[in-house]
N, C-alpha and C positions, 0 to 999 in steps of 0.2 A: 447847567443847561438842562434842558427840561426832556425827559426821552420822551421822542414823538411817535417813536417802534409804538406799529397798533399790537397789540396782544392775538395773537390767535386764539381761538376760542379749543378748549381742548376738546378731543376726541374722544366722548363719555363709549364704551365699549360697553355692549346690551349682552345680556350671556342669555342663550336659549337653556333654562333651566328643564323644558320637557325633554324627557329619557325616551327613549325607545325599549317598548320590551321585546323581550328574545321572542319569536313566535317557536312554540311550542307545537310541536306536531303529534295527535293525540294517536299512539300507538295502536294499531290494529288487533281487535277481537282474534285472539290466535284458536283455531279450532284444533280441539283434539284429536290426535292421532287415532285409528284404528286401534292399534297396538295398546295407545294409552286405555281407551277403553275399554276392552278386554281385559286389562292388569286391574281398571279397575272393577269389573263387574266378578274377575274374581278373588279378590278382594271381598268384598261385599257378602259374596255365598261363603266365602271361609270363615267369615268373622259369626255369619248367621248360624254356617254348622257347629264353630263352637260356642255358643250360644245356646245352641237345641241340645247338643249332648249333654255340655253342664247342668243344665236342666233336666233332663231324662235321670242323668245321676245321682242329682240330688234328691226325684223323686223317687228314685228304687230305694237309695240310702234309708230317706224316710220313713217309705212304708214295710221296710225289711228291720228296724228298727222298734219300729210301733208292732210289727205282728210281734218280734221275740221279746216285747217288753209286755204284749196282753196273751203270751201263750204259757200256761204255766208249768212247772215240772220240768223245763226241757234237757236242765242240767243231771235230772237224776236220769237211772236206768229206764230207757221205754221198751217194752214191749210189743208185739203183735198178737192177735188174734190164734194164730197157730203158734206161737213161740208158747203162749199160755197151756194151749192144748199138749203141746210136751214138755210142757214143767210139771206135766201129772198125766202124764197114759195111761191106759188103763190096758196093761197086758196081760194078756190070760194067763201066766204063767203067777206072774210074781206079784201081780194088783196094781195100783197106782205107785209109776215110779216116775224116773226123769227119763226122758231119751236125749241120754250124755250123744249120741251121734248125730243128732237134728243140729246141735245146736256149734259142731266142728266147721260149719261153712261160714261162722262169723268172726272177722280179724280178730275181735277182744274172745274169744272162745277160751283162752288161760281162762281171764276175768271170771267169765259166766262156772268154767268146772271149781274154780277155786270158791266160789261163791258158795256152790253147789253143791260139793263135797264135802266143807267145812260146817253145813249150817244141820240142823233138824230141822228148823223150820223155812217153807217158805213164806211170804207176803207178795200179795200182789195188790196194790192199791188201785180199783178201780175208779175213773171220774168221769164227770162233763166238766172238757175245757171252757164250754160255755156260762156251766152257770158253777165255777168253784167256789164253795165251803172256806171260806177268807180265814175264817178262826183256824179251821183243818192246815188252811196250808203256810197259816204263820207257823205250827209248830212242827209241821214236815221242814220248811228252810229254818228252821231253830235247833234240826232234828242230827244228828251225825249218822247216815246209814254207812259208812267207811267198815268193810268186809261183813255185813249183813245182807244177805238174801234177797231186798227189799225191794221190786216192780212195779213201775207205774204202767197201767193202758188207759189209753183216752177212748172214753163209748161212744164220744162222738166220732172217733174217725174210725172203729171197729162195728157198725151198727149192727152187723149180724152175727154178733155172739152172742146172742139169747137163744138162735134157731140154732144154735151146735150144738148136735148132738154129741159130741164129746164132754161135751161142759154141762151135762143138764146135772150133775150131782153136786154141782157149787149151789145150786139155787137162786141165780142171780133175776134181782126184781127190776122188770124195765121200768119201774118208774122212777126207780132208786136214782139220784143224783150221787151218790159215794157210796161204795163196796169194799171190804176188804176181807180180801178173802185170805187165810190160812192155811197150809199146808204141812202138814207133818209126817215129814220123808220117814220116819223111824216106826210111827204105829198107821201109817197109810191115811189118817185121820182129817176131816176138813173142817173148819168152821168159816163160816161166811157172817158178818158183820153189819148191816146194814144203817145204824142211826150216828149220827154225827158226834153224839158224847161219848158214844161208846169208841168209835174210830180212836176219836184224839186221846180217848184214855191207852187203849190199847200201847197208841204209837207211843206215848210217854213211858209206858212201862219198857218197852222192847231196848231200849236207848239202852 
């Protein structure tokens, strides 16, 4: 027998495949605190002060490095102006000597009497820092002065020892760029030196 059952039509189920998206709610511009800004403005000037000091330091470093590397001599003995004048007084009594008590107000004073005591001759090598004698002063750092007598002054920072009247019996010539003056503690004697081959022969014999 023939089934007469009509068929139901089936229930095709439609799916909504659109999503909902999540609304997102865009967070509010937070403005900075007082406080935060202050932390950060000083912030800001601390990072700038070390900034400027580093800088300040590197340029003293610099230029303190550059003068002691264009000044020369600095390592040997320097002199003044008046230290010269009593490494030869001229006292009435005894003639040109030392004035061993001028020179008691300086720490290294052993140094200077042992130098003193020990030598007949003095040296005192006159210059201009500015315009040094290169040959002259490769064989001064070539040169061992280790317990000789041996004095540098610089005429550019002493410019009025020509007008001392103490000093007029060295004969020293202002136009002169290098001097070396002589002193002989045992017969009162000077000699002063003035030409650049004569300097550096001198200094090589004294060695």
């Amino acid at each position: 027998m023939a089934n007469n059952k009509k068929q139901q039509p089936k229930k095709v189920e439609i799916k909504n495949n659109t999503t909902t998206k999540p609304v997102v709610k865009k967070s509010e511009k937070k403005e900075p605190s007082k406080q935060e800004i202050m932390f950060f403005r000083i912030g800001i000037i601390v990072i700038t002060l070390t900034i400027v000091v580093a800088a300040i330091i590197m340029l003293v470093t610099y230029f303190m490095d550059k003068e002691t590397e264009e000044t020369p001599f600095l390592d040997q003995l320097q002199i003044s102006e008046d230290d010269l004048v009593h490494l030869m007084i001229n006292d009435p009594t005894f003639g040109y000597v030392v004035d061993q008590d001028y020179f008691t107000k300086y720490d290294n004073y052993n140094e200077w009497r042992t130098l003193i005591s020990e030598n007949d001759e003095i040296y005192i090598y006159l210059y201009r820092s500015s315009e040094v004698n290169l040959e002259t002063e490769t064989i001064i750092n070539d040169t061992d002065f280790e317990g000789l007598a041996f004095f540098f002054l610089d005429l550019d920072v002493f410019t009025t020892i020509y007008e001392n009247a103490n000093l007029d019996h060295l004969n020293l010539e202002t136009d002169a760029s290098e001097m070396l003056v002589i002193f002989n503690t045992v017969d009162q004697g000077f000699e002063t030196i003035y030409t650049a081959s004569s300097i550096q022969l001198k200094i090589n014999t004294i060695n």
